[in-house]
C-alpha positions in Angstrom: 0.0 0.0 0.0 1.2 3.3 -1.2 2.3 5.7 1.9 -0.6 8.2 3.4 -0.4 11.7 2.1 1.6 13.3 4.2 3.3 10.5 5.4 7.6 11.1 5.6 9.7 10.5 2.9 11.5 7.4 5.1 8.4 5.5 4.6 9.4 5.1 0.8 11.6 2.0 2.3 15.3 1.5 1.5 15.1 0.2 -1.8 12.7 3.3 -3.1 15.2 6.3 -1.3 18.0 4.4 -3.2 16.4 4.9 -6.6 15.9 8.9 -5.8 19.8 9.1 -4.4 20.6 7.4 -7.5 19.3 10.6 -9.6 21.1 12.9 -7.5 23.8 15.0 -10.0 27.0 14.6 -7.9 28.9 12.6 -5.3 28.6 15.7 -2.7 24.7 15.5 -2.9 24.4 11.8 -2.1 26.7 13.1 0.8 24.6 15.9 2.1 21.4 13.3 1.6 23.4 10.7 3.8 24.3 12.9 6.9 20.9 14.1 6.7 19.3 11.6 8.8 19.3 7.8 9.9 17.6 5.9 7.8 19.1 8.2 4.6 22.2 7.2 6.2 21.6 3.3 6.2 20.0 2.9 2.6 23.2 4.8 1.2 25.4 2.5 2.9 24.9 -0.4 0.8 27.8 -1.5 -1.6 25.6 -2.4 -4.5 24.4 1.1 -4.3 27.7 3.0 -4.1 29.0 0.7 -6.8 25.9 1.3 -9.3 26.3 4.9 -7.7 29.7 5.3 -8.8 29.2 3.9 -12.2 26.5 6.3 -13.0 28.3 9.0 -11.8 31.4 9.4 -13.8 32.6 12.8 -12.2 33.4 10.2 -8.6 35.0 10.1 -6.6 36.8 13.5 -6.9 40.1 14.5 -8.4 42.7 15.6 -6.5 45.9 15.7 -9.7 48.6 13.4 -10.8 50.9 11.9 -9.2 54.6 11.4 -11.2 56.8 9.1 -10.2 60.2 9.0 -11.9 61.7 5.5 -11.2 65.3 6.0 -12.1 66.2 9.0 -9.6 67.6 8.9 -6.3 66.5 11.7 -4.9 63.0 13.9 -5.7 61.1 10.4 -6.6 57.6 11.7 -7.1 56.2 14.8 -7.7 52.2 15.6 -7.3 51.0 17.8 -9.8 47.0 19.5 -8.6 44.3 19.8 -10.5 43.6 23.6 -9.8 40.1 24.2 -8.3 37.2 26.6 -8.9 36.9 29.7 -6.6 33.0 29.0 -6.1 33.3 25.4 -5.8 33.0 24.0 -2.3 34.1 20.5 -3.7 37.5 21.6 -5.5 38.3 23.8 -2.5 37.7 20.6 -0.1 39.9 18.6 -2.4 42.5 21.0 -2.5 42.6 21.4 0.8 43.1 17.2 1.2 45.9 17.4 -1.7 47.5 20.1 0.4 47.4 17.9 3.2 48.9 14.4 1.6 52.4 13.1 2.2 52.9 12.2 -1.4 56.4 11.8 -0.5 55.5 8.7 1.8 57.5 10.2 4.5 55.1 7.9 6.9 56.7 4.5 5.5 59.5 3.1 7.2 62.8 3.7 5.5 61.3 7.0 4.6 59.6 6.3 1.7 60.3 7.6 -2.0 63.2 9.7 -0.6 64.3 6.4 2.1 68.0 5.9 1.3 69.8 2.9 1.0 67.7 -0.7 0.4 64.9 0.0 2.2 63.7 2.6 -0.8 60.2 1.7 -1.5 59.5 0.8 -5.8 55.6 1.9 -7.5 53.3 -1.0 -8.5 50.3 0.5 -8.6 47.9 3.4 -7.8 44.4 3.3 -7.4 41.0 4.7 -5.6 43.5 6.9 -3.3 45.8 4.4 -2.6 49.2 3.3 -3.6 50.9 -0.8 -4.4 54.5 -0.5 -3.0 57.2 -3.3 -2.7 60.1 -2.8 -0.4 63.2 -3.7 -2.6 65.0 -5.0 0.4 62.6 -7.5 2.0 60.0 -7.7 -1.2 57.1 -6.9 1.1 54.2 -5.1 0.1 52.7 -1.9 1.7 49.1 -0.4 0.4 49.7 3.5 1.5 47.0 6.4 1.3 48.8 9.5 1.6 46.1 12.0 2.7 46.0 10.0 6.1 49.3 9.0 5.8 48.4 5.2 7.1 50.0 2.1 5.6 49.3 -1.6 6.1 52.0 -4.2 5.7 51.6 -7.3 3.7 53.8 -10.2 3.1 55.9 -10.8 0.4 54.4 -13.1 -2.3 55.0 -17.4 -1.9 58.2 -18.0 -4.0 58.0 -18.1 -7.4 58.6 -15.1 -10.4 55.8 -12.2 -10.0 55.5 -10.9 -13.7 52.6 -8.1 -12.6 51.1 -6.9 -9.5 47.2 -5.0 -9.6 45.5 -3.2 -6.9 41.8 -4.0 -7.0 39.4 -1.4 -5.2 35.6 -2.1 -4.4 33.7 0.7 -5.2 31.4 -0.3 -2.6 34.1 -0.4 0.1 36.3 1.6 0.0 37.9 -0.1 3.7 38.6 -3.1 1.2 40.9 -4.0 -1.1 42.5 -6.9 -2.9 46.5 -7.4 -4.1 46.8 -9.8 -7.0 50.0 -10.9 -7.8 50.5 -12.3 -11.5 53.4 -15.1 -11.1 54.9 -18.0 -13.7 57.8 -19.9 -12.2 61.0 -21.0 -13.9 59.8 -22.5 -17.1 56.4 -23.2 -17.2 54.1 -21.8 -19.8 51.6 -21.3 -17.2 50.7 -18.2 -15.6 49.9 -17.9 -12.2 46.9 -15.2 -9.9 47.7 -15.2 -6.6 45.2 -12.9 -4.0 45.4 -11.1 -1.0 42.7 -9.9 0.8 42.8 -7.2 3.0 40.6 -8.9 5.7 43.2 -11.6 5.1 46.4 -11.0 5.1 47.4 -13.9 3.5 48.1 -15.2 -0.3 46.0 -17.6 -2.1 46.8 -19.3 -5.4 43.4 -19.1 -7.0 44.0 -19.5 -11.0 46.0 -20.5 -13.9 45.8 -20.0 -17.3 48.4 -21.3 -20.5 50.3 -18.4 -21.5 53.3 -17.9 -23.1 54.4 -14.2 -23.4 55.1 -12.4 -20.3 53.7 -9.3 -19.7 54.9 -6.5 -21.7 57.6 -4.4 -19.9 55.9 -1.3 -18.4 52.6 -2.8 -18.5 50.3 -0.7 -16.5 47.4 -2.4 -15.0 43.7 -1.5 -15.4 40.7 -1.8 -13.9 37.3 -2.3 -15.0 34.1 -4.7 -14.8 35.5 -5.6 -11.5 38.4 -7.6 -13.6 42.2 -6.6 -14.0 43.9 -6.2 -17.3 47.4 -6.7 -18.0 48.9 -6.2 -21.7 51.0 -9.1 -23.2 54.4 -8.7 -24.8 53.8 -8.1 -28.8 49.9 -5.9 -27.4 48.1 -8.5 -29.5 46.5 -9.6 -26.8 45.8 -9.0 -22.7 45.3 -11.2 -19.7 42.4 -10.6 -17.5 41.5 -11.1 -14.1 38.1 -11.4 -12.7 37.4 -10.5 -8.9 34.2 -12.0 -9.5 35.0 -15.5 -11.1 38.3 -15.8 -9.3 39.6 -16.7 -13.0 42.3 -15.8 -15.6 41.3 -15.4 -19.3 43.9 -13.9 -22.8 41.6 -11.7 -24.6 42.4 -10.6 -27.9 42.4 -6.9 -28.9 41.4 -5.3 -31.8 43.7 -4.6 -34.7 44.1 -0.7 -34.3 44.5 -0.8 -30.9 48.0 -3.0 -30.9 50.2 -0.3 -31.3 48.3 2.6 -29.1 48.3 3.1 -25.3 44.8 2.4 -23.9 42.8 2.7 -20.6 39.5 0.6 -19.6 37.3 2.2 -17.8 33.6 1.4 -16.7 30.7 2.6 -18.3 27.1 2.5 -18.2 24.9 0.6 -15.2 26.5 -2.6 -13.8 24.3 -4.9 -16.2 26.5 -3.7 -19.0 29.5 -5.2 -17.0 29.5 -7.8 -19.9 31.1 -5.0 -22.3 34.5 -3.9 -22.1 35.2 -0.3 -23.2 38.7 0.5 -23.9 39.4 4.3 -24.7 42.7 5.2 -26.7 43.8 8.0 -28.9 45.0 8.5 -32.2 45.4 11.0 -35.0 44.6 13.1 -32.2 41.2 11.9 -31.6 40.0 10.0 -29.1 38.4 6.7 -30.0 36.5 4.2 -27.6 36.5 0.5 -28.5 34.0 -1.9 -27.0 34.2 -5.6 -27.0 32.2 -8.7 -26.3 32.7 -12.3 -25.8 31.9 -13.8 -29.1 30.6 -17.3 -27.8 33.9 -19.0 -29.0 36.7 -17.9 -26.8 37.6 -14.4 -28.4 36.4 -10.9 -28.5 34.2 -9.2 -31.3 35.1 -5.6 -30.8 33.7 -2.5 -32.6 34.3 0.6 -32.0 31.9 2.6 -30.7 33.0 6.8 -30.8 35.3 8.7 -32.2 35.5 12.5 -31.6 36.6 15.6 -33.6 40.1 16.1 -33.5 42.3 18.4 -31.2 45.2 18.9 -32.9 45.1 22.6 -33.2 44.0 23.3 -29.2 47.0 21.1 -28.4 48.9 22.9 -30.8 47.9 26.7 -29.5 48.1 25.4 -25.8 52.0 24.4 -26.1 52.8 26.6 -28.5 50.9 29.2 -31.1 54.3 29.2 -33.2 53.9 25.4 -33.9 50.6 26.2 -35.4 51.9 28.8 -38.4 55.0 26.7 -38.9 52.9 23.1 -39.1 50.7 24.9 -42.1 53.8 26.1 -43.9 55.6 22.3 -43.3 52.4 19.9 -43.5 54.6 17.0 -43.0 56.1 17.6 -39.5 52.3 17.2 -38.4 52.6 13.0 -38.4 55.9 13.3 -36.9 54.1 15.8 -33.7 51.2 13.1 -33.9 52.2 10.9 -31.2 50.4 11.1 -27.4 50.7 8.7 -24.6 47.3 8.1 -23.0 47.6 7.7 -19.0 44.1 6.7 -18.0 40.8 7.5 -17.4 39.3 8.9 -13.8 36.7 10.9 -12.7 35.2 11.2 -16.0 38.5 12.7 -17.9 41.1 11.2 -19.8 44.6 12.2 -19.1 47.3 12.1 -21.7 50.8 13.2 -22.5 52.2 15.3 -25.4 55.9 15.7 -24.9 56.7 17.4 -21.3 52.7 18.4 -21.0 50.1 16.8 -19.4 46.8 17.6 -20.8 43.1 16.0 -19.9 39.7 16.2 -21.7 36.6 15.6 -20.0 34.6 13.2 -21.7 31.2 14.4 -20.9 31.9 18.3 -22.5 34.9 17.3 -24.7 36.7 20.7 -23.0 40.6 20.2 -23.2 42.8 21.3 -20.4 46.3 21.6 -20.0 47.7 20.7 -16.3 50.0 23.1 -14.7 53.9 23.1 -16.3 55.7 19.7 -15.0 58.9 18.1 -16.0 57.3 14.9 -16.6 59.7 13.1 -18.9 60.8 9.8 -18.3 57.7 9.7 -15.4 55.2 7.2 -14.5 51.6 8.9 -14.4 48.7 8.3 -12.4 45.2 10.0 -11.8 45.0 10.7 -8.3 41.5 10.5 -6.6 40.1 10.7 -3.5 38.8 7.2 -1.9 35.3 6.1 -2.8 33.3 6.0 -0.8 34.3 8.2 1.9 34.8 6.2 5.3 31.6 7.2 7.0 29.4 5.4 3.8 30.8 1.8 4.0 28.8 -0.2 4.3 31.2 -1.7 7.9 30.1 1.4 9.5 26.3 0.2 9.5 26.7 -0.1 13.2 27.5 3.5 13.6 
Protein backbone atom coordinates (compact mmCIF):
# COMPACT_ATOMS: atom_id res chain seq x y z
CA UNK A 1 0.00 0.00 0.00
CA UNK A 2 1.22 3.32 -1.17
CA UNK A 3 2.26 5.71 1.90
CA UNK A 4 -0.62 8.18 3.40
CA UNK A 5 -0.39 11.66 2.07
CA UNK A 6 1.58 13.29 4.24
CA UNK A 7 3.28 10.47 5.36
CA UNK A 8 7.60 11.09 5.63
CA UNK A 9 9.68 10.45 2.92
CA UNK A 10 11.50 7.41 5.11
CA UNK A 11 8.38 5.46 4.57
CA UNK A 12 9.39 5.05 0.78
CA UNK A 13 11.59 1.99 2.32
CA UNK A 14 15.29 1.53 1.52
CA UNK A 15 15.10 0.23 -1.82
CA UNK A 16 12.70 3.33 -3.13
CA UNK A 17 15.25 6.30 -1.31
CA UNK A 18 18.00 4.43 -3.15
CA UNK A 19 16.36 4.91 -6.60
CA UNK A 20 15.86 8.87 -5.80
CA UNK A 21 19.78 9.09 -4.42
CA UNK A 22 20.55 7.37 -7.48
CA UNK A 23 19.25 10.63 -9.60
CA UNK A 24 21.14 12.86 -7.52
CA UNK A 25 23.78 15.01 -9.97
CA UNK A 26 26.99 14.59 -7.87
CA UNK A 27 28.90 12.61 -5.33
CA UNK A 28 28.61 15.75 -2.67
CA UNK A 29 24.66 15.51 -2.85
CA UNK A 30 24.42 11.79 -2.12
CA UNK A 31 26.71 13.09 0.79
CA UNK A 32 24.58 15.86 2.13
CA UNK A 33 21.42 13.30 1.58
CA UNK A 34 23.35 10.68 3.77
CA UNK A 35 24.32 12.94 6.89
CA UNK A 36 20.85 14.11 6.71
CA UNK A 37 19.31 11.55 8.78
CA UNK A 38 19.27 7.83 9.86
CA UNK A 39 17.60 5.92 7.79
CA UNK A 40 19.10 8.16 4.58
CA UNK A 41 22.24 7.19 6.22
CA UNK A 42 21.57 3.26 6.22
CA UNK A 43 20.03 2.94 2.58
CA UNK A 44 23.22 4.80 1.22
CA UNK A 45 25.40 2.50 2.89
CA UNK A 46 24.90 -0.38 0.81
CA UNK A 47 27.80 -1.50 -1.62
CA UNK A 48 25.59 -2.41 -4.49
CA UNK A 49 24.42 1.06 -4.34
CA UNK A 50 27.74 3.00 -4.06
CA UNK A 51 29.03 0.75 -6.77
CA UNK A 52 25.91 1.34 -9.31
CA UNK A 53 26.31 4.87 -7.68
CA UNK A 54 29.68 5.26 -8.81
CA UNK A 55 29.22 3.92 -12.18
CA UNK A 56 26.53 6.26 -13.00
CA UNK A 57 28.30 9.01 -11.78
CA UNK A 58 31.41 9.36 -13.77
CA UNK A 59 32.65 12.78 -12.21
CA UNK A 60 33.38 10.18 -8.64
CA UNK A 61 35.01 10.13 -6.61
CA UNK A 62 36.84 13.54 -6.85
CA UNK A 63 40.10 14.54 -8.40
CA UNK A 64 42.73 15.65 -6.49
CA UNK A 65 45.87 15.68 -9.73
CA UNK A 66 48.62 13.41 -10.83
CA UNK A 67 50.94 11.85 -9.18
CA UNK A 68 54.64 11.41 -11.17
CA UNK A 69 56.85 9.15 -10.21
CA UNK A 70 60.16 8.99 -11.95
CA UNK A 71 61.75 5.45 -11.16
CA UNK A 72 65.33 6.04 -12.07
CA UNK A 73 66.18 9.01 -9.56
CA UNK A 74 67.59 8.88 -6.29
CA UNK A 75 66.54 11.72 -4.89
CA UNK A 76 63.04 13.88 -5.68
CA UNK A 77 61.08 10.42 -6.62
CA UNK A 78 57.60 11.69 -7.14
CA UNK A 79 56.21 14.77 -7.75
CA UNK A 80 52.23 15.65 -7.29
CA UNK A 81 50.99 17.77 -9.76
CA UNK A 82 47.00 19.48 -8.64
CA UNK A 83 44.26 19.83 -10.46
CA UNK A 84 43.56 23.58 -9.77
CA UNK A 85 40.06 24.24 -8.30
CA UNK A 86 37.22 26.60 -8.92
CA UNK A 87 36.94 29.67 -6.55
CA UNK A 88 33.02 28.98 -6.10
CA UNK A 89 33.26 25.43 -5.84
CA UNK A 90 33.00 23.98 -2.30
CA UNK A 91 34.14 20.47 -3.68
CA UNK A 92 37.51 21.60 -5.53
CA UNK A 93 38.34 23.78 -2.53
CA UNK A 94 37.74 20.63 -0.07
CA UNK A 95 39.95 18.62 -2.39
CA UNK A 96 42.47 20.98 -2.54
CA UNK A 97 42.61 21.38 0.84
CA UNK A 98 43.13 17.24 1.23
CA UNK A 99 45.89 17.43 -1.69
CA UNK A 100 47.51 20.10 0.36
CA UNK A 101 47.45 17.85 3.22
CA UNK A 102 48.88 14.45 1.63
CA UNK A 103 52.35 13.13 2.16
CA UNK A 104 52.92 12.16 -1.41
CA UNK A 105 56.43 11.80 -0.53
CA UNK A 106 55.52 8.72 1.76
CA UNK A 107 57.54 10.22 4.49
CA UNK A 108 55.06 7.93 6.89
CA UNK A 109 56.68 4.46 5.49
CA UNK A 110 59.55 3.08 7.22
CA UNK A 111 62.80 3.73 5.52
CA UNK A 112 61.28 7.04 4.56
CA UNK A 113 59.56 6.28 1.68
CA UNK A 114 60.33 7.56 -2.01
CA UNK A 115 63.17 9.75 -0.56
CA UNK A 116 64.34 6.37 2.08
CA UNK A 117 68.01 5.93 1.30
CA UNK A 118 69.75 2.87 0.98
CA UNK A 119 67.72 -0.66 0.37
CA UNK A 120 64.87 0.03 2.18
CA UNK A 121 63.68 2.55 -0.77
CA UNK A 122 60.17 1.71 -1.52
CA UNK A 123 59.47 0.76 -5.77
CA UNK A 124 55.55 1.88 -7.48
CA UNK A 125 53.26 -1.02 -8.54
CA UNK A 126 50.28 0.52 -8.57
CA UNK A 127 47.85 3.41 -7.83
CA UNK A 128 44.35 3.34 -7.42
CA UNK A 129 40.97 4.70 -5.62
CA UNK A 130 43.49 6.91 -3.27
CA UNK A 131 45.78 4.36 -2.60
CA UNK A 132 49.18 3.34 -3.63
CA UNK A 133 50.90 -0.75 -4.42
CA UNK A 134 54.50 -0.51 -2.95
CA UNK A 135 57.23 -3.33 -2.65
CA UNK A 136 60.13 -2.81 -0.39
CA UNK A 137 63.21 -3.72 -2.58
CA UNK A 138 65.03 -5.03 0.39
CA UNK A 139 62.55 -7.54 1.98
CA UNK A 140 59.95 -7.71 -1.15
CA UNK A 141 57.09 -6.91 1.12
CA UNK A 142 54.22 -5.11 0.07
CA UNK A 143 52.69 -1.86 1.70
CA UNK A 144 49.06 -0.43 0.39
CA UNK A 145 49.73 3.49 1.52
CA UNK A 146 47.02 6.36 1.26
CA UNK A 147 48.82 9.55 1.64
CA UNK A 148 46.12 12.03 2.73
CA UNK A 149 45.96 9.99 6.13
CA UNK A 150 49.29 9.01 5.80
CA UNK A 151 48.35 5.24 7.14
CA UNK A 152 49.96 2.11 5.61
CA UNK A 153 49.32 -1.59 6.12
CA UNK A 154 52.01 -4.17 5.66
CA UNK A 155 51.58 -7.25 3.70
CA UNK A 156 53.75 -10.21 3.07
CA UNK A 157 55.92 -10.83 0.44
CA UNK A 158 54.38 -13.13 -2.32
CA UNK A 159 55.05 -17.37 -1.91
CA UNK A 160 58.17 -17.96 -3.99
CA UNK A 161 57.95 -18.08 -7.43
CA UNK A 162 58.57 -15.15 -10.40
CA UNK A 163 55.82 -12.25 -10.04
CA UNK A 164 55.48 -10.91 -13.67
CA UNK A 165 52.64 -8.12 -12.60
CA UNK A 166 51.13 -6.86 -9.48
CA UNK A 167 47.18 -5.01 -9.59
CA UNK A 168 45.53 -3.22 -6.91
CA UNK A 169 41.80 -3.96 -7.04
CA UNK A 170 39.42 -1.41 -5.17
CA UNK A 171 35.62 -2.05 -4.42
CA UNK A 172 33.66 0.70 -5.24
CA UNK A 173 31.39 -0.33 -2.62
CA UNK A 174 34.07 -0.39 0.11
CA UNK A 175 36.28 1.58 0.03
CA UNK A 176 37.94 -0.11 3.73
CA UNK A 177 38.56 -3.12 1.20
CA UNK A 178 40.90 -4.04 -1.09
CA UNK A 179 42.53 -6.87 -2.92
CA UNK A 180 46.51 -7.45 -4.14
CA UNK A 181 46.76 -9.80 -6.98
CA UNK A 182 50.00 -10.94 -7.77
CA UNK A 183 50.54 -12.30 -11.49
CA UNK A 184 53.37 -15.14 -11.14
CA UNK A 185 54.94 -17.95 -13.69
CA UNK A 186 57.81 -19.93 -12.17
CA UNK A 187 60.95 -20.98 -13.90
CA UNK A 188 59.79 -22.48 -17.10
CA UNK A 189 56.41 -23.22 -17.20
CA UNK A 190 54.09 -21.78 -19.78
CA UNK A 191 51.56 -21.32 -17.16
CA UNK A 192 50.70 -18.20 -15.56
CA UNK A 193 49.89 -17.88 -12.15
CA UNK A 194 46.93 -15.24 -9.92
CA UNK A 195 47.67 -15.19 -6.58
CA UNK A 196 45.20 -12.94 -4.02
CA UNK A 197 45.43 -11.10 -1.04
CA UNK A 198 42.67 -9.92 0.84
CA UNK A 199 42.76 -7.23 2.99
CA UNK A 200 40.58 -8.91 5.65
CA UNK A 201 43.18 -11.59 5.13
CA UNK A 202 46.39 -11.00 5.09
CA UNK A 203 47.40 -13.94 3.48
CA UNK A 204 48.07 -15.15 -0.26
CA UNK A 205 46.00 -17.59 -2.07
CA UNK A 206 46.84 -19.28 -5.37
CA UNK A 207 43.44 -19.09 -7.00
CA UNK A 208 43.99 -19.51 -11.00
CA UNK A 209 46.01 -20.50 -13.95
CA UNK A 210 45.77 -20.04 -17.28
CA UNK A 211 48.41 -21.32 -20.52
CA UNK A 212 50.30 -18.36 -21.45
CA UNK A 213 53.26 -17.86 -23.12
CA UNK A 214 54.39 -14.19 -23.45
CA UNK A 215 55.13 -12.39 -20.31
CA UNK A 216 53.71 -9.28 -19.66
CA UNK A 217 54.91 -6.53 -21.68
CA UNK A 218 57.62 -4.41 -19.87
CA UNK A 219 55.93 -1.33 -18.41
CA UNK A 220 52.56 -2.82 -18.54
CA UNK A 221 50.29 -0.69 -16.55
CA UNK A 222 47.38 -2.37 -15.03
CA UNK A 223 43.74 -1.49 -15.45
CA UNK A 224 40.72 -1.78 -13.88
CA UNK A 225 37.32 -2.28 -15.02
CA UNK A 226 34.13 -4.68 -14.80
CA UNK A 227 35.46 -5.59 -11.54
CA UNK A 228 38.43 -7.60 -13.58
CA UNK A 229 42.19 -6.55 -14.04
CA UNK A 230 43.94 -6.24 -17.25
CA UNK A 231 47.43 -6.66 -18.01
CA UNK A 232 48.92 -6.20 -21.67
CA UNK A 233 50.98 -9.14 -23.18
CA UNK A 234 54.36 -8.68 -24.78
CA UNK A 235 53.81 -8.10 -28.76
CA UNK A 236 49.94 -5.93 -27.45
CA UNK A 237 48.09 -8.53 -29.51
CA UNK A 238 46.49 -9.64 -26.80
CA UNK A 239 45.81 -8.97 -22.73
CA UNK A 240 45.32 -11.23 -19.68
CA UNK A 241 42.36 -10.60 -17.50
CA UNK A 242 41.50 -11.14 -14.14
CA UNK A 243 38.14 -11.44 -12.69
CA UNK A 244 37.39 -10.51 -8.93
CA UNK A 245 34.17 -12.04 -9.52
CA UNK A 246 34.99 -15.51 -11.13
CA UNK A 247 38.31 -15.80 -9.32
CA UNK A 248 39.58 -16.72 -13.01
CA UNK A 249 42.33 -15.75 -15.63
CA UNK A 250 41.29 -15.40 -19.33
CA UNK A 251 43.93 -13.89 -22.84
CA UNK A 252 41.63 -11.67 -24.64
CA UNK A 253 42.37 -10.63 -27.86
CA UNK A 254 42.42 -6.92 -28.87
CA UNK A 255 41.43 -5.25 -31.75
CA UNK A 256 43.75 -4.65 -34.74
CA UNK A 257 44.05 -0.65 -34.31
CA UNK A 258 44.45 -0.75 -30.92
CA UNK A 259 47.97 -3.04 -30.86
CA UNK A 260 50.16 -0.34 -31.34
CA UNK A 261 48.31 2.61 -29.11
CA UNK A 262 48.35 3.08 -25.32
CA UNK A 263 44.83 2.43 -23.85
CA UNK A 264 42.83 2.71 -20.64
CA UNK A 265 39.48 0.58 -19.59
CA UNK A 266 37.31 2.22 -17.76
CA UNK A 267 33.63 1.41 -16.74
CA UNK A 268 30.74 2.60 -18.31
CA UNK A 269 27.11 2.53 -18.24
CA UNK A 270 24.88 0.59 -15.22
CA UNK A 271 26.52 -2.61 -13.85
CA UNK A 272 24.27 -4.86 -16.25
CA UNK A 273 26.53 -3.74 -19.00
CA UNK A 274 29.51 -5.18 -17.05
CA UNK A 275 29.49 -7.84 -19.91
CA UNK A 276 31.10 -4.98 -22.34
CA UNK A 277 34.46 -3.89 -22.11
CA UNK A 278 35.21 -0.29 -23.21
CA UNK A 279 38.70 0.54 -23.92
CA UNK A 280 39.35 4.29 -24.67
CA UNK A 281 42.72 5.16 -26.74
CA UNK A 282 43.79 7.98 -28.89
CA UNK A 283 45.05 8.52 -32.23
CA UNK A 284 45.40 10.99 -34.96
CA UNK A 285 44.55 13.10 -32.22
CA UNK A 286 41.21 11.92 -31.60
CA UNK A 287 39.98 10.05 -29.06
CA UNK A 288 38.45 6.75 -30.02
CA UNK A 289 36.54 4.20 -27.64
CA UNK A 290 36.51 0.47 -28.48
CA UNK A 291 34.01 -1.89 -27.05
CA UNK A 292 34.22 -5.62 -27.05
CA UNK A 293 32.19 -8.67 -26.26
CA UNK A 294 32.68 -12.28 -25.83
CA UNK A 295 31.92 -13.78 -29.05
CA UNK A 296 30.58 -17.32 -27.77
CA UNK A 297 33.95 -18.95 -29.04
CA UNK A 298 36.70 -17.89 -26.78
CA UNK A 299 37.58 -14.36 -28.37
CA UNK A 300 36.44 -10.86 -28.48
CA UNK A 301 34.23 -9.16 -31.32
CA UNK A 302 35.13 -5.58 -30.80
CA UNK A 303 33.66 -2.46 -32.63
CA UNK A 304 34.27 0.63 -31.99
CA UNK A 305 31.94 2.62 -30.74
CA UNK A 306 32.97 6.79 -30.85
CA UNK A 307 35.29 8.70 -32.15
CA UNK A 308 35.52 12.48 -31.57
CA UNK A 309 36.60 15.56 -33.61
CA UNK A 310 40.07 16.12 -33.52
CA UNK A 311 42.33 18.37 -31.19
CA UNK A 312 45.23 18.92 -32.94
CA UNK A 313 45.07 22.59 -33.17
CA UNK A 314 44.03 23.30 -29.17
CA UNK A 315 47.01 21.06 -28.35
CA UNK A 316 48.93 22.87 -30.83
CA UNK A 317 47.90 26.71 -29.53
CA UNK A 318 48.05 25.43 -25.78
CA UNK A 319 51.98 24.36 -26.13
CA UNK A 320 52.76 26.64 -28.47
CA UNK A 321 50.87 29.18 -31.11
CA UNK A 322 54.29 29.21 -33.18
CA UNK A 323 53.89 25.40 -33.91
CA UNK A 324 50.61 26.22 -35.45
CA UNK A 325 51.90 28.76 -38.37
CA UNK A 326 54.99 26.67 -38.86
CA UNK A 327 52.89 23.14 -39.07
CA UNK A 328 50.72 24.95 -42.13
CA UNK A 329 53.84 26.05 -43.87
CA UNK A 330 55.62 22.30 -43.27
CA UNK A 331 52.40 19.87 -43.49
CA UNK A 332 54.62 16.99 -42.98
CA UNK A 333 56.14 17.58 -39.51
CA UNK A 334 52.28 17.21 -38.42
CA UNK A 335 52.60 13.01 -38.45
CA UNK A 336 55.93 13.33 -36.88
CA UNK A 337 54.13 15.81 -33.73
CA UNK A 338 51.21 13.05 -33.93
CA UNK A 339 52.23 10.95 -31.18
CA UNK A 340 50.40 11.13 -27.40
CA UNK A 341 50.70 8.74 -24.56
CA UNK A 342 47.30 8.10 -22.96
CA UNK A 343 47.58 7.75 -19.00
CA UNK A 344 44.14 6.70 -17.98
CA UNK A 345 40.76 7.45 -17.42
CA UNK A 346 39.32 8.88 -13.82
CA UNK A 347 36.68 10.87 -12.67
CA UNK A 348 35.18 11.24 -16.05
CA UNK A 349 38.47 12.67 -17.91
CA UNK A 350 41.14 11.18 -19.84
CA UNK A 351 44.58 12.23 -19.12
CA UNK A 352 47.35 12.10 -21.72
CA UNK A 353 50.84 13.19 -22.47
CA UNK A 354 52.22 15.27 -25.41
CA UNK A 355 55.94 15.73 -24.91
CA UNK A 356 56.65 17.39 -21.35
CA UNK A 357 52.67 18.40 -21.05
CA UNK A 358 50.08 16.75 -19.42
CA UNK A 359 46.79 17.64 -20.83
CA UNK A 360 43.06 15.97 -19.87
CA UNK A 361 39.73 16.21 -21.67
CA UNK A 362 36.62 15.63 -20.00
CA UNK A 363 34.58 13.21 -21.66
CA UNK A 364 31.17 14.43 -20.92
CA UNK A 365 31.92 18.25 -22.55
CA UNK A 366 34.93 17.33 -24.66
CA UNK A 367 36.70 20.67 -22.96
CA UNK A 368 40.57 20.21 -23.22
CA UNK A 369 42.76 21.35 -20.39
CA UNK A 370 46.30 21.60 -20.00
CA UNK A 371 47.66 20.67 -16.28
CA UNK A 372 49.97 23.09 -14.68
CA UNK A 373 53.89 23.12 -16.30
CA UNK A 374 55.70 19.75 -15.01
CA UNK A 375 58.87 18.12 -16.02
CA UNK A 376 57.33 14.86 -16.64
CA UNK A 377 59.72 13.08 -18.87
CA UNK A 378 60.81 9.80 -18.29
CA UNK A 379 57.72 9.68 -15.40
CA UNK A 380 55.15 7.22 -14.47
CA UNK A 381 51.56 8.90 -14.38
CA UNK A 382 48.71 8.29 -12.43
CA UNK A 383 45.16 10.04 -11.82
CA UNK A 384 45.03 10.66 -8.28
CA UNK A 385 41.53 10.47 -6.61
CA UNK A 386 40.09 10.65 -3.51
CA UNK A 387 38.76 7.16 -1.94
CA UNK A 388 35.28 6.06 -2.85
CA UNK A 389 33.27 5.98 -0.77
CA UNK A 390 34.27 8.18 1.92
CA UNK A 391 34.76 6.17 5.26
CA UNK A 392 31.57 7.18 6.97
CA UNK A 393 29.41 5.43 3.76
CA UNK A 394 30.84 1.84 4.05
CA UNK A 395 28.81 -0.22 4.27
CA UNK A 396 31.21 -1.70 7.91
CA UNK A 397 30.15 1.45 9.47
CA UNK A 398 26.30 0.25 9.48
CA UNK A 399 26.73 -0.15 13.24
CA UNK A 400 27.45 3.45 13.64
Amino acid sequence: MAPAAGAPIVALGEDLLREVFIHLPASADLLRAAAACKPFLRAARSAPFLRRFRRRHPSCPRLLGCLLLFPNRRIGKSHFVPISASPSSSSSSSAAAAANGGDFALSFLPGGGWLGQGAATWKHLDCRNGRLLLENLRSHELAVADPISRRYVSLPAPPAGCAVGYGLFTDDGESSEFRVVCVSRDAASPELRALVLASGELSWADVAGISCQPDLAAGSRVMQANRSLYWRLKGGERMVAFSTASMELSVLDLPPALRDLRFDAFDRGEEDDASVLHLLTMTGYRLEVWAGTADGDGGMAWRQVEKSLRFHKALTVMIDPSLESYERINPSVQSYRDDVDVIGVAAGLVFFRKWTNIFSIDLETMKLKMLPKADCLGALIYPYTIAWPPSFLNPAGQGA
